[in-house]
N, C-alpha and C positions, 0 to 999 in steps of 0.2 A: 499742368503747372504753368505752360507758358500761356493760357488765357488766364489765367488768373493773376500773373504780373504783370499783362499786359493792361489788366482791369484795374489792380491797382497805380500803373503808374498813371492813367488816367485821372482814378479818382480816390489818390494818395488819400483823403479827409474822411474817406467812405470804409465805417467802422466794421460791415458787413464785409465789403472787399477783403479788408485785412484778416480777418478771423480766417476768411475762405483760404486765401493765401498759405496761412500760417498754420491752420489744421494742413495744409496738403501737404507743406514744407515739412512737419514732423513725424510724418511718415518714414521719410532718412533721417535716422538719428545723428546725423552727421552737417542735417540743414536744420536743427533745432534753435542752436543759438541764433540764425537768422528769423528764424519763428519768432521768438522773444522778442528780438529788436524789432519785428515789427510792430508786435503787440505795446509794447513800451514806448512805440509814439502816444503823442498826449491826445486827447479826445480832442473832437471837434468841438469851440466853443461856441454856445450860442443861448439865447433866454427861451426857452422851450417854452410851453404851455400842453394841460391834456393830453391827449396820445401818444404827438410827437415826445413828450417831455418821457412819458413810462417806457417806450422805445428805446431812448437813450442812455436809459438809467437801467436796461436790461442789455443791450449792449455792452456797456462799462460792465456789468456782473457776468457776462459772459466772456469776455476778454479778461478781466482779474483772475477767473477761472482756469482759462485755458493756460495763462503766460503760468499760472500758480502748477499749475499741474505740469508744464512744460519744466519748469525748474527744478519741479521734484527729479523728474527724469535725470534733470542735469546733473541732482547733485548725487543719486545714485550712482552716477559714470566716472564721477570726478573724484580723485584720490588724491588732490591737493589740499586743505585743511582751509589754506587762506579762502581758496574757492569755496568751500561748501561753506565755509561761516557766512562769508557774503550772502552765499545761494541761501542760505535759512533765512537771513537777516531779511533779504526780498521778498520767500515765501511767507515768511510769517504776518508783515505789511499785507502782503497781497488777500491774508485769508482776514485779518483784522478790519480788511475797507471791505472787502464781501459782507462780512458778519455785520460791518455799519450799517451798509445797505437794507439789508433783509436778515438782523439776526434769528439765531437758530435755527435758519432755513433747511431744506434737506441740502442746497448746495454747501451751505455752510457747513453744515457737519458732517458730509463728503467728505470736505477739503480738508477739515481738520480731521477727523480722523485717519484720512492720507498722510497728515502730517504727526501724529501721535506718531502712525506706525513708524515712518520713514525715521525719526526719531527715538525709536525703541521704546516706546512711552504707552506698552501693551498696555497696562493696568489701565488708563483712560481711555487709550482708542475702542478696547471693548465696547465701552456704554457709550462711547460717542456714536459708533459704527450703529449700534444693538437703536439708537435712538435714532438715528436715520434712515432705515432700514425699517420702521415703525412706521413713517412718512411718506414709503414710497406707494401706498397704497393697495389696494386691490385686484386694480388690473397689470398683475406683475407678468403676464403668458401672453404679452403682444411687444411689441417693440415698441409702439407707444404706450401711454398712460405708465411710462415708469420702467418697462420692463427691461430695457438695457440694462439704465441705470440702479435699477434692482438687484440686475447680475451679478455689477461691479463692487456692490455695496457686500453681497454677499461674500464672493471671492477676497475680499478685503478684511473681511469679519471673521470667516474662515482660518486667514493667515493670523490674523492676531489668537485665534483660537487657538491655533498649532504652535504658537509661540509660546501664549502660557500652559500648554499642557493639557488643553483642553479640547481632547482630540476626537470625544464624544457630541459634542457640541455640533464641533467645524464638521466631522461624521455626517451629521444633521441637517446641516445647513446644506451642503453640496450634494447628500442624497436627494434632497426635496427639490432641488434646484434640477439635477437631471432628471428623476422625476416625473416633473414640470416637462421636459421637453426629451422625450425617447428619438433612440436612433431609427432612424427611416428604413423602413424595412429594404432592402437590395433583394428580397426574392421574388419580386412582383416584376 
């Protein structure tokens, strides 16, 4: 943690800095609201071209993401009304300018299906989830090519399963997910 505020106070503008910062920071749920305000500095402005410009434009989508997800956390903790309205009010901006970016992306229907759930709003998060989870592809038994976020998509989908009763399903989902990845044998 302390190279990484060290690196940002250096190079406060530097969008990669802050992400690094602010994933470490919400590790402690207790330095989350710090995470957010970091993420909630404004981008660096500038007239992009080509690479540099898709860089930066996947930066912004990956900082909308993470403060959006940081939020949910927050308003899961938060048992104030006035706070979680605001925290919605943020979250749901936050999945709106994603969606602008690159609608119906897999990140986008992550996020909102996060936000279905977090919202009790089973009945949508299903096919939001069930459609995301469609996207993450084929190479879902590697940690790249999707397979975290496969996990997460599952375990997500899951719970909305269990919520509406659908305990067959979610059954389903999480067998094939272990499955996928057996416990390491200890007799060897």
């Amino acid at each position: 943690e302390k190279i990484l505020r060290e690196l940002f106070a250096k190079r406060p503008d530097d969008q990669q800095a802050r992400l690094a910062l602010a994933e470490q920071l919400s590790v402690d749920p207790k330095k989350i609201p710090e995470a957010v305000a970091i993420l909630d500095k404004p981008f660096a402005q500038g007239s992009f071209i080509g690479s540099k410009a898709i860089t930066v434009r996947e930066l912004q989508v990956r900082t909308l993401v993470a403060a959006a997800d940081l939020r949910m956390r927050m308003f899961q903790d938060s048992k104030v009304p006035a706070d979680r309205d605001a925290l919605l009010k943020k979250i749901k901006d936050e999945v709106e300018q994603v969606d602008g970016k690159e609608h119906d992306s897999l990140r986008v229907l992550m996020l909102r299906g996060k936000l279905q759930l977090l919202q009790d709003d089973v009945l949508h998060a299903s096919p939001t989830l069930e459609r995301a989870l469609s996207m993450t592809g084929k190479d879902t038994d590697s940690v790249t090519g999707g397979g975290i976020v496969h996990w997460q998509i599952v375990d997500l989908l899951a719970r909305a399963y269990i919520k509406t009763g659908q305990t067959g399903r979610a059954k389903d989902l999480l067998t094939d997910l272990v499955n996928r990845f057996p416990t390491t044998d200890t007799d060897q």
